[in-house]
MARVOVEX-348523 format. One record per residue: x, y, z of N, C-alpha, C in turn; residue in three letters. Coordinates in pm, whole numbers, plus 50000, padded with zeros to 5 digits. Last residue first. Layout:
% MARVOVEX-348523
XYZXYZXYZALA
...
% end
This chain:
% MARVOVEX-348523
415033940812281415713938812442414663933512545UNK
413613941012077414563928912113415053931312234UNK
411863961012086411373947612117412303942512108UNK
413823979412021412853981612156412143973612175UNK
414283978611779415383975711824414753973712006UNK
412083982611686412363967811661413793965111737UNK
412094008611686410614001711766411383986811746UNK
413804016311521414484021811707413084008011738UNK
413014006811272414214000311345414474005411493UNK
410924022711262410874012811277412474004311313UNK
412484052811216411294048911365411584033911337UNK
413944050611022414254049811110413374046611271UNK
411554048910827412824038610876413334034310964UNK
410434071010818409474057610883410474052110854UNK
412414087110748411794089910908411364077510962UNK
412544074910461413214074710551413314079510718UNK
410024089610413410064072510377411324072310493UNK
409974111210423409094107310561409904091410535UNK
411864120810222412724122910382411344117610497UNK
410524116910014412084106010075412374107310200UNK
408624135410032408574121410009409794109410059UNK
409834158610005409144155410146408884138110151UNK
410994156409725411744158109868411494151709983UNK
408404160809623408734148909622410324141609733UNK
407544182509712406924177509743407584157209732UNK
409214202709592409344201209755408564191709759UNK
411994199409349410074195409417410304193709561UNK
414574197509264413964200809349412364206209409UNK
416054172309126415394183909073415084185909249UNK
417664151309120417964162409080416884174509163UNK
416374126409284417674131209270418084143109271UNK
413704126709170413894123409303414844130109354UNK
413914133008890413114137008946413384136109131UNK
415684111108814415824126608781414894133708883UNK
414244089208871415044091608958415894107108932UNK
411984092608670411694093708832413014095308936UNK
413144092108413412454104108489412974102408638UNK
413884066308477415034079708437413954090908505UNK
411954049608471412984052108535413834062508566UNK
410584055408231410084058708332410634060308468UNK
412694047308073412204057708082411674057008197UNK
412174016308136413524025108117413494037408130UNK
409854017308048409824011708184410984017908222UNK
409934018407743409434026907821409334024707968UNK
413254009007655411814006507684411364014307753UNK
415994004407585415314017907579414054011207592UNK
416603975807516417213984707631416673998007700UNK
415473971207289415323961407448415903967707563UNK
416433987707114415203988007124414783980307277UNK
418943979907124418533991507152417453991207199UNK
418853951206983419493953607146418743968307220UNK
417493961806736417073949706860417203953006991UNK
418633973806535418263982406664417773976906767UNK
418813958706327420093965806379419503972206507UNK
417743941006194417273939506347418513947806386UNK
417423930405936418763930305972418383925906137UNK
414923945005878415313931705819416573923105888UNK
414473968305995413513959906029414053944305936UNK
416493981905911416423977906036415153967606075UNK
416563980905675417603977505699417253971205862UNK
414133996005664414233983205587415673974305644UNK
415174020705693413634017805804413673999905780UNK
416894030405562417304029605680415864020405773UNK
416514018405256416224025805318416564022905489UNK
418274003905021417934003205105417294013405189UNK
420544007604826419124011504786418444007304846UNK
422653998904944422864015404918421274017404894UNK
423563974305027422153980105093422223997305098UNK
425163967504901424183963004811423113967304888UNK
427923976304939427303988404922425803983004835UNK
428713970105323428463959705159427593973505073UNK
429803985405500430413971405443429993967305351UNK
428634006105526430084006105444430723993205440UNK
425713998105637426154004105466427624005105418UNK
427363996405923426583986205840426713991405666UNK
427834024905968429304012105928428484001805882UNK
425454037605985426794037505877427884028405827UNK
423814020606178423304020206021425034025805915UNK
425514028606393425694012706392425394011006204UNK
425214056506382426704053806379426744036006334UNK
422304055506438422704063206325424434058706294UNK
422334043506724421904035806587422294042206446UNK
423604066306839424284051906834423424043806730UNK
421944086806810423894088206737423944072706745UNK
420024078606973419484075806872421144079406762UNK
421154076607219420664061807158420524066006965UNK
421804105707282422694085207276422174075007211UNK
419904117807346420524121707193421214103007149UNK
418544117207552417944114007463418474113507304UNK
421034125107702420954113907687419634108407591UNK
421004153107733422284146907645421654133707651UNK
417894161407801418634160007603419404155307606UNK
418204152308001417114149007933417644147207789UNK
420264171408103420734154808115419464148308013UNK
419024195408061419964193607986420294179107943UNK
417264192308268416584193408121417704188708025UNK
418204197008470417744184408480417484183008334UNK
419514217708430420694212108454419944196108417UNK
417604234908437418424237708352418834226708324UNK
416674233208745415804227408620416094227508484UNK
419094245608798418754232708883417514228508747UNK
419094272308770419954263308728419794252508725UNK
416744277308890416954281208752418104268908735UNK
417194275309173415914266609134416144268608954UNK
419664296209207419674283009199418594271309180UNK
417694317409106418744315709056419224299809060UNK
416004317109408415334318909240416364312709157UNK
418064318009575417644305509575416964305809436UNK
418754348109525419604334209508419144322609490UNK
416154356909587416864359309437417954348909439UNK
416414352309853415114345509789415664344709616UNK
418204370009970418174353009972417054346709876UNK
419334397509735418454386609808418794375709825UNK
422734412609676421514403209581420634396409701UNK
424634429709767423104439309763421804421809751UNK
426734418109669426484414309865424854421409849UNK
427074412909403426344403809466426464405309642UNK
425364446809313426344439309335425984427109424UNK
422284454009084423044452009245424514443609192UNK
420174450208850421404458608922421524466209029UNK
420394429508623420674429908803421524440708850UNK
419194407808477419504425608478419184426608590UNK
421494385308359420594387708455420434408808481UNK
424134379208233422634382308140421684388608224UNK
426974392608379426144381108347424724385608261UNK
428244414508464429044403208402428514386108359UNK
426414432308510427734437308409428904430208375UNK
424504426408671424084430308516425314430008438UNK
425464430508899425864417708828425094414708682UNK
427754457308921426464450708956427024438408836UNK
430554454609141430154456209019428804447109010UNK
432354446009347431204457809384430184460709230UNK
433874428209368433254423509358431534435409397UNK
436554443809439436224437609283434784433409222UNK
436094445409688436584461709634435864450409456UNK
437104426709791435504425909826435444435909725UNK
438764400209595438824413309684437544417709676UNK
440124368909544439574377609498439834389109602UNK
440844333709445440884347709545440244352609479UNK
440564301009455439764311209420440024323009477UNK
442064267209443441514284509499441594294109443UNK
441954235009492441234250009373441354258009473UNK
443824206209450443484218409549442924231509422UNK
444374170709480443984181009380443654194509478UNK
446934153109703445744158509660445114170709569UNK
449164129709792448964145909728447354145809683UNK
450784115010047449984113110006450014128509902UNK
453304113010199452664104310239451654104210137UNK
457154106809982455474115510047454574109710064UNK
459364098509937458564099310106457154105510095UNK
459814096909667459754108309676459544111609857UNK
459314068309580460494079009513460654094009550UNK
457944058109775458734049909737459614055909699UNK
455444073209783456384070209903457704062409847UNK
454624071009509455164085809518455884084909684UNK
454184047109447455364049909363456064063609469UNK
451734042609615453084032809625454464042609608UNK
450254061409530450164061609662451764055109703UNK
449404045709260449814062009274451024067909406UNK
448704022109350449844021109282450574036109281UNK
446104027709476447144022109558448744025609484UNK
445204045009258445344053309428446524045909481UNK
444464020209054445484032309036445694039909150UNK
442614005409252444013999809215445054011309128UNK
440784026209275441564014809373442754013609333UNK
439924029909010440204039709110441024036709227UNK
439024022208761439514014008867440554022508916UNK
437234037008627437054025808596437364018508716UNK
438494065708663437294066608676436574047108675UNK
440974068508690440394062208819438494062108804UNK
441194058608420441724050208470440934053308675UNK
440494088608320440114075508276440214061408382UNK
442154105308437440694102208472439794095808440UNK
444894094508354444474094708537442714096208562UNK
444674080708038445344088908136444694086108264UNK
444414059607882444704063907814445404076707979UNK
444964024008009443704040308037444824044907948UNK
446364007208105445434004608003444754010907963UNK
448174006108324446943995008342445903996208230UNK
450154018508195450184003608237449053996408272UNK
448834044208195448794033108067449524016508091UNK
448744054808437447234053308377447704039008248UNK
451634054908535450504042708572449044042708524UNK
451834069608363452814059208318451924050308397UNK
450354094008431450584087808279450604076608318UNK
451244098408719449734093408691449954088008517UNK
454064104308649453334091508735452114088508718UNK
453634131008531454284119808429454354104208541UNK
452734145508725451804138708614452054127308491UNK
454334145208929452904140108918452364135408766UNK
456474159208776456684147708839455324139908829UNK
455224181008701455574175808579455814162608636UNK
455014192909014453774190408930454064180808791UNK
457704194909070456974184509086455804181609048UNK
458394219108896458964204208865458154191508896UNK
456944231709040456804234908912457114219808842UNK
456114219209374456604226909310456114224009130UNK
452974220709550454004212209444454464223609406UNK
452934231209886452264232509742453284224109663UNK
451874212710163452534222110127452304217709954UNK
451774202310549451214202510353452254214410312UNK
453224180510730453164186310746452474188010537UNK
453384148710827452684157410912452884170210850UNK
455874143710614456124146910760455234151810827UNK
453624155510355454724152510411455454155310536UNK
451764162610077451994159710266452844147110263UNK
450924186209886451654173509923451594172710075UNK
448694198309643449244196409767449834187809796UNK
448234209009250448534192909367449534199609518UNK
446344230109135447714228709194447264212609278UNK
444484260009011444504244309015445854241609066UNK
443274288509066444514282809021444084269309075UNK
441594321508940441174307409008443154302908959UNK
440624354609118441034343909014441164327409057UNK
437054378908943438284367909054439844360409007UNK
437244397008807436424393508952437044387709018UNK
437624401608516439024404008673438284406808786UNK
436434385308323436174401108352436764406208491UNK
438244361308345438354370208245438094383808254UNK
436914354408541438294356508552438764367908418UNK
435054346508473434924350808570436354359908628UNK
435324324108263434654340408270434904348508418UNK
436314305208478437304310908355436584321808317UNK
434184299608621435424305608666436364304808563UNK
432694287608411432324300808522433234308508553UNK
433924265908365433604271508210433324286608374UNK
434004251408599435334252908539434684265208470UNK
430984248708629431944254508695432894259708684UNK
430654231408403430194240808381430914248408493UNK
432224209908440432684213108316432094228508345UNK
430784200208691432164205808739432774212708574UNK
428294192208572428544203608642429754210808699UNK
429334170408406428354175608389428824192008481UNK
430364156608662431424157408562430694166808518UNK
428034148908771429094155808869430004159608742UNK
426814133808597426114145508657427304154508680UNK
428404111208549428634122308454427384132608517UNK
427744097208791429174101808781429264114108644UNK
424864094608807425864105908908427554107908875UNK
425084074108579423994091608647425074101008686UNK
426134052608699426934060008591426194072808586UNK
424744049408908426104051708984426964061608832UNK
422294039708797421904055308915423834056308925UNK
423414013508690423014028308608422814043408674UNK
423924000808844424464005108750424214017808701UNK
421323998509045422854001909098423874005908962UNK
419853986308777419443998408886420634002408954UNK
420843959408794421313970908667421103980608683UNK
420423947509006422053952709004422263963708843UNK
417723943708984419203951509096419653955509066UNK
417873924408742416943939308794417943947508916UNK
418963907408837419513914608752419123928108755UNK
417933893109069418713903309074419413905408979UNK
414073905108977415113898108979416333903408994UNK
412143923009028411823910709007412833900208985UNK
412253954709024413143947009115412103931109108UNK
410103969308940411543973208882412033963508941UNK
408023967909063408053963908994409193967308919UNK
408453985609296408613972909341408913962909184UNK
408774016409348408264007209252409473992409269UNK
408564021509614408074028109547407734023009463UNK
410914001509752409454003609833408554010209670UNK
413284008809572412383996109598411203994009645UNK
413674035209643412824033109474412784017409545UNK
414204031709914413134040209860412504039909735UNK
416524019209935415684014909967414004023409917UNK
418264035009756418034028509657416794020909724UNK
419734062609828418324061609853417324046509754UNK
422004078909970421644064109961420034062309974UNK
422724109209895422194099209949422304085509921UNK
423384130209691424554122509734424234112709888UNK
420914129409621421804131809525422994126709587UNK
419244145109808419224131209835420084125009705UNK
419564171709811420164165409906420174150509882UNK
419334185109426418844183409624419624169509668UNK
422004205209322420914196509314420404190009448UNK
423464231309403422494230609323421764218309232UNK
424914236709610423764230609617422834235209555UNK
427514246809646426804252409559424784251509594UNK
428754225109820428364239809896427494248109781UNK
429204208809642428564203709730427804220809804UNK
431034221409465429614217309394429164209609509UNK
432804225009651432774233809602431174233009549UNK
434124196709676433404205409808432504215709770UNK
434564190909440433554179509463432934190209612UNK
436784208009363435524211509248434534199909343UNK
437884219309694437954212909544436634215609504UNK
439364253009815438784237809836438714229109702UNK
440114281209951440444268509940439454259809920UNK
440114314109908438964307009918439714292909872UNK
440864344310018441784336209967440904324809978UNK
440404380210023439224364410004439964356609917UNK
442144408110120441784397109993441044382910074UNK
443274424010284441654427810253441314418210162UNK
445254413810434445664423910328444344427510243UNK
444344399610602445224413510656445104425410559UNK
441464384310443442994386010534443614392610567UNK
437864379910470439054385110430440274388410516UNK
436064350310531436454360410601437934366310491UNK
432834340010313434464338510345435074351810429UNK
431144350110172431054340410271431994344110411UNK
431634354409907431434367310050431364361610128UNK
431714331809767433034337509827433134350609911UNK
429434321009719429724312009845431194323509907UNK
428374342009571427884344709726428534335409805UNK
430254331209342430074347109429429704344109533UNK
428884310109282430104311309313430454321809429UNK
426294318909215426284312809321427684309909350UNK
427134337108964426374344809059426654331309197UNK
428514316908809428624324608845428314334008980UNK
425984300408786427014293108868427974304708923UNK
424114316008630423574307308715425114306008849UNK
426294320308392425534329608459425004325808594UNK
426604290408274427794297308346427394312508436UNK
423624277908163425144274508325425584286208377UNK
422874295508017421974284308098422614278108212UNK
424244306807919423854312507971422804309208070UNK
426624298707663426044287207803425364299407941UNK
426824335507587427404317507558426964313407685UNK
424384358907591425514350907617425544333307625UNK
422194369107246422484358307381423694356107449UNK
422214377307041422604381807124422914379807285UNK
420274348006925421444360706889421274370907000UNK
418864323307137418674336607063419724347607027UNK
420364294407153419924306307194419784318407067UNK
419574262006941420134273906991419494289107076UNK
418844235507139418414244807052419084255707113UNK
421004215607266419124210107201419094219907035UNK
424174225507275423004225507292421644222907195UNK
426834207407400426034211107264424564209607282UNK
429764217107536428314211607568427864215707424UNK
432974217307507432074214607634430534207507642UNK
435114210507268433484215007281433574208407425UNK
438404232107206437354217307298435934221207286UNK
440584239207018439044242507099438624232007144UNK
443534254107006442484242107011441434246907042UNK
445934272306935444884273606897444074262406904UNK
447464276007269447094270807173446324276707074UNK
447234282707542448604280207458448704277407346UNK
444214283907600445084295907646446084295007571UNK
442274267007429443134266207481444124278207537UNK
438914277107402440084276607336440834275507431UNK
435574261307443436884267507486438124270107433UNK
432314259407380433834256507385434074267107457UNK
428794248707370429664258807421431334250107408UNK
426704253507068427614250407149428694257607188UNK
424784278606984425044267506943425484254907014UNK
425714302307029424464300207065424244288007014UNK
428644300706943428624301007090427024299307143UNK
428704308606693428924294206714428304288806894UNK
429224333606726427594327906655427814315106711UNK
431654342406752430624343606848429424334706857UNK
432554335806490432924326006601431934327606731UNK
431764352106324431314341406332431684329206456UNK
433044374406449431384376106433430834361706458UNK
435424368506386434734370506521433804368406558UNK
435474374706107435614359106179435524355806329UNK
434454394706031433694383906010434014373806085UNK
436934408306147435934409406208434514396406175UNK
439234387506015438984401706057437694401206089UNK
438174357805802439004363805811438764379105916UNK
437024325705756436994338305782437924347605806UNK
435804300005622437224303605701436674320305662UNK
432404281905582433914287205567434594299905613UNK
431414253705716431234268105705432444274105679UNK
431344227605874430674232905728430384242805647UNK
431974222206084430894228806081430454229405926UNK
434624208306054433434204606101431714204106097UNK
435894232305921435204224505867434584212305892UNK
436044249406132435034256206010434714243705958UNK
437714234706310436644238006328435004244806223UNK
440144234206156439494224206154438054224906149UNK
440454264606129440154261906034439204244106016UNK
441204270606441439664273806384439574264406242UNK
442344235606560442484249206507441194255106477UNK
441704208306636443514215006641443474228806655UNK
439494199106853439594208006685441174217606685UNK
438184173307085439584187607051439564186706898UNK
435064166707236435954168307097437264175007079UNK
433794167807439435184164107445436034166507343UNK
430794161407292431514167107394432844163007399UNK
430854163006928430384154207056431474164307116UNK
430224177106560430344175806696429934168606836UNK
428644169206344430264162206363430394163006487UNK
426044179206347426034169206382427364162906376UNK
426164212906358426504207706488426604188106457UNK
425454236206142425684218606144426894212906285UNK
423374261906160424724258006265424704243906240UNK
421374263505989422494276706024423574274606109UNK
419744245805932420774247505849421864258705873UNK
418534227506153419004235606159420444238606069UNK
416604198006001418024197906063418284215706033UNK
413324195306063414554193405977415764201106079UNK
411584167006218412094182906238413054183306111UNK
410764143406249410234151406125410734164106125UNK
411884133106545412334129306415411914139206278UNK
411074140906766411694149706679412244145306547UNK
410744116006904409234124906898409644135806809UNK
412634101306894412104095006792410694105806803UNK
414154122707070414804119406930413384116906819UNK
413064113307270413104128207270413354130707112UNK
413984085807363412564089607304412014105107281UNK
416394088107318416104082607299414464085807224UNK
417214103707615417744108007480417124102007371UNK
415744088507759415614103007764415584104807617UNK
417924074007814416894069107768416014080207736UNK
420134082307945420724079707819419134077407756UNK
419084088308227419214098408151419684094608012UNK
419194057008315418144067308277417764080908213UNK
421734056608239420874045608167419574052408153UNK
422704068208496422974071808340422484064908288UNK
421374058508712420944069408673421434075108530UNK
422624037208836421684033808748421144047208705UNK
425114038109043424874035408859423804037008820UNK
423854040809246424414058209239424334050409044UNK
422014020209352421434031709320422244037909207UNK
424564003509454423423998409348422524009309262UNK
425044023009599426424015509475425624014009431UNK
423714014709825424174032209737424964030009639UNK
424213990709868422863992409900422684008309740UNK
426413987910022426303985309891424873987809797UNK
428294001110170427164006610162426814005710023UNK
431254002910219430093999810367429043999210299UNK
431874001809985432003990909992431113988410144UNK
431344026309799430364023209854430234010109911UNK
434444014909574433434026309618432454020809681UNK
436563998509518435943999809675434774014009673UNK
436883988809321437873999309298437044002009485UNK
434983968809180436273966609237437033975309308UNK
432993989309150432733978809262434223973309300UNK
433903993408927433804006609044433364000009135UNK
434073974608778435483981908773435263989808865UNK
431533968308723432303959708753433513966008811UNK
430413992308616429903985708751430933981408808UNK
431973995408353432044005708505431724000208599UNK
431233968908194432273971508277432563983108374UNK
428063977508220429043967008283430063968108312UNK
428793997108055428313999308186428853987008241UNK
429533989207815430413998107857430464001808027UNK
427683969007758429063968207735429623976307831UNK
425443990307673424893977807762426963971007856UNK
426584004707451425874010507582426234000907725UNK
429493994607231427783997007275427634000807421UNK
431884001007174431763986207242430173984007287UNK
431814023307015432614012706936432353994507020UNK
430484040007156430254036006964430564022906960UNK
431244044707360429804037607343429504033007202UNK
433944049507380433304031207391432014030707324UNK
433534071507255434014063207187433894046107193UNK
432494087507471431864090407381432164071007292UNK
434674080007695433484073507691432474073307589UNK
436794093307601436534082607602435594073807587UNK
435594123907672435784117607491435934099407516UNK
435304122807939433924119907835434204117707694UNK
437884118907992437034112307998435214106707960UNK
439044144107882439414132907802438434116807863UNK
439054165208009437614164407925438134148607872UNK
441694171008087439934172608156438844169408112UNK
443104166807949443054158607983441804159508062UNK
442994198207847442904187007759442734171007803UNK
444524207807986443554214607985442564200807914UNK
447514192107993446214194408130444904196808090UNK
448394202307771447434186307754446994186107891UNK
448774227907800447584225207703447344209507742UNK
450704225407993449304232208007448454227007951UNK
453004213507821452054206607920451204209307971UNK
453224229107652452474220907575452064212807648UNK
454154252507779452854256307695452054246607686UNK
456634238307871455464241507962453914248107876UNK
457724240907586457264230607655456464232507775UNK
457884274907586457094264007432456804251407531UNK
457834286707838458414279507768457264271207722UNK
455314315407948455864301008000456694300907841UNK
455524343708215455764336308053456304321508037UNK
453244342008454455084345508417454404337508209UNK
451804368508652452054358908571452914357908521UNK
451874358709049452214368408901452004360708775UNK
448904346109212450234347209181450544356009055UNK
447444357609521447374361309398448664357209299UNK
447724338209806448014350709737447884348609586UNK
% end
């Protein structure tokens, strides 16, 4: 059921806000290793820490794969950069303070990020809108914060809706998963599940995405695999891919169903389930503050700043300890994250011109199968393009961040030129050995395999794997 809304206490305000806030706190993390401990560094230790933590322990084969796909999308970033180098820098929106995750206390911080000054009454609407063809945020419901979500290549065209490249797309396929659904006594579409079921039923990247397909790039290119370093950095990197893919798309989801809500289509609520005695049931108010002040205390004993940090590294060993405390102080067998989504069929009669960009006008039970799938082939080449840019951007912030702190240590390479520094020093060595075009070529292809949806290259994985399986039934039919 639909709940009321109540007025919260200054302190429940301020635990909202660091929920809202803790969602994103894993890509700010990660923004920060990569500065501060480099690329090459940071993966390693994920490998290391997500191999410990038992992921893909039947199926090491898909471990090796699922890492190696952020390396390929970070490479992207890279040579996208050094083909845009002569561009000049878009003087109407200074986006270069901004990274994903960022929290800006306030607008005023925010102006001066940007470089633009404080506004007041309608100008300052105006201008805040503007910001939105730029990069996408959020303001805090309890707050004045903003979080950046995503920062886009190139801005949209004025009049454009914000992240119109996601949240329109996801929108509309939200919708059709929730006509789906059977309505209850009371005529409402009460819709259970999580953000990992949820972006599974979306399917908006192809099937072999949450495959095991690492035998297939071995057959394919052989010349990637000459040693088992070669391996195992392929398993690295397809595993860090998919983990900020999924992060990637659950930001844009979230960002959907908060519009979505806004124009009173639907609504959404986040909540921890408990089980207990064989039997579930919802956290209370208290116990939610319970949860989370356990996930804290065991995120920072082991060294994480919070819970999605910490299971994102070593997932194992925070579950077990999670798992320990909450039978130990409370009997409960276990709690789990829960999203639902209501709504009413009566809400959802509004064409969909009238809450998205798309000039559509139908409501989404009127919209085609073919117009859906159109929609989700949109998003889907959106989504592949996007990972192109966030990671063609990485390499080249990370040499630009390595050249600053280099110049602030000695100011005798002020009359230096950045091209001299590096060719004398070798500040970009490692980089340069890392980002190779073989690297690339990587990235594509498993973007390509993974993400996108080519029927042709689809058809490709699913004979390679047919001729698998035939040959093991024929080999299993000569050993008897």
């Amino acid at each position: 059921m639909i709940a009321e809304t109540k007025k919260l206490t200054k302190t429940q305000k301020a635990k909202a806000n660091q929920l809202q806030k803790d969602l994103f706190q894993p890509i700010v993390k990660h923004n920060i290793d990569i500065q501060k401990h480099g690329e090459p560094c940071v993966n390693a230790r994920t490998l290391l820490q997500m191999w410990d933590s038992g992921l893909f322990a039947d199926n090491p084969d898909e471990f090796i794969f699922l890492l190696k796909l952020n390396l390929i999308a970070e490479h992207f970033r890279e040579l996208s950069i050094s083909q845009k180098s002569n561009i000049s820098v878009n003087l109407e929106c200074d986006t270069s303070r901004l990274y994903i995750g960022l929290v800006a206390k306030n607008y005023k911080e925010m102006c001066l990020l940007l470089n633009e000054d404080t506004k007041t009454g309608k100008a300052k609407i105006k201008q805040i809108e503007n910001w939105k063809r730029f990069f996408d945020f959020e303001k805090l419901s309890n707050s004045n914060e903003y979080i950046i979500l995503d920062i886009y290549p190139e801005p949209f065209p004025k009049g454009t809706k914000r992240n119109t490249q996601f949240t329109n797309q996801l929108a509309v396929l939200i919708l059709r998963e929730l006509i789906k659904q059977k309505e209850n006594d009371e005529g409402n579409i009460i819709y259970y599940t999580t953000y990992r079921k949820l972006i599974k039923k979306l399917n908006v990247v192809n099937q072999f995405f949450y495959k095991e397909s690492l035998k297939f790039f071995i057959s394919k290119y052989p010349e990637w695999f000459k040693s088992d370093s070669d391996f195992e950095d392929f398993k690295r990197d397809c595993n860090i891919f998919k983990t900020l893919t999924k992060r990637k798309i659950k930001g844009a989801v979230q960002s959907a169903l908060v519009n979505l809500k806004k124009d009173n289509l639907t609504y959404y609520a986040e909540y921890h389930r408990i089980k207990e005695n064989d039997s579930y049931r919802n956290a209370t108010t208290n116990e939610e503050i319970y949860i989370q002040s356990v996930k804290k205390e065991i995120s920072e004993s082991m060294g994480y700043r919070n819970s999605n940090v910490a299971t994102l590294y070593d997932a194992e060993k925070f579950n077990e300890l999670f798992k320990e405390r909450l039978q130990v102080e409370k009997g409960w067998d276990y709690v789990f994250y829960q999203l639902e989504i209501d709504t009413k069929k009566d809400m959802l009669l509004k064409h969909i011109s009238e809450y998205t960009s798309y000039p559509i006008v139908k409501s989404i039970y009127g919209l085609s199968g073919s117009k859906e799938n159109s929609i989700r082939l949109e998003y889907n080449s959106n989504l592949s393009n996007a990972l192109i840019e966030q990671t063609e951007n990485m390499a080249d912030t990370k040499i630009k961040n390595k050249m600053k702190k280099f110049r602030e240590s000695n100011t005798e390479y002020d009359d230096m030129t950045d091209e001299e520094i590096v060719q004398i020093y070798g500040l970009d060595k490692e980089i340069l050995n890392k980002y190779n075009n073989q690297y690339i070529e990587r990235q594509k292809s498993l973007i390509n395999y993974l993400i996108s949806f080519n029927k042709d290259r689809i058809q490709e994985l699913m004979d390679f794997y047919s001729n698998q399986i035939c040959n093991a039934e024929q080999e299993f039919i000569e050993e008897m």
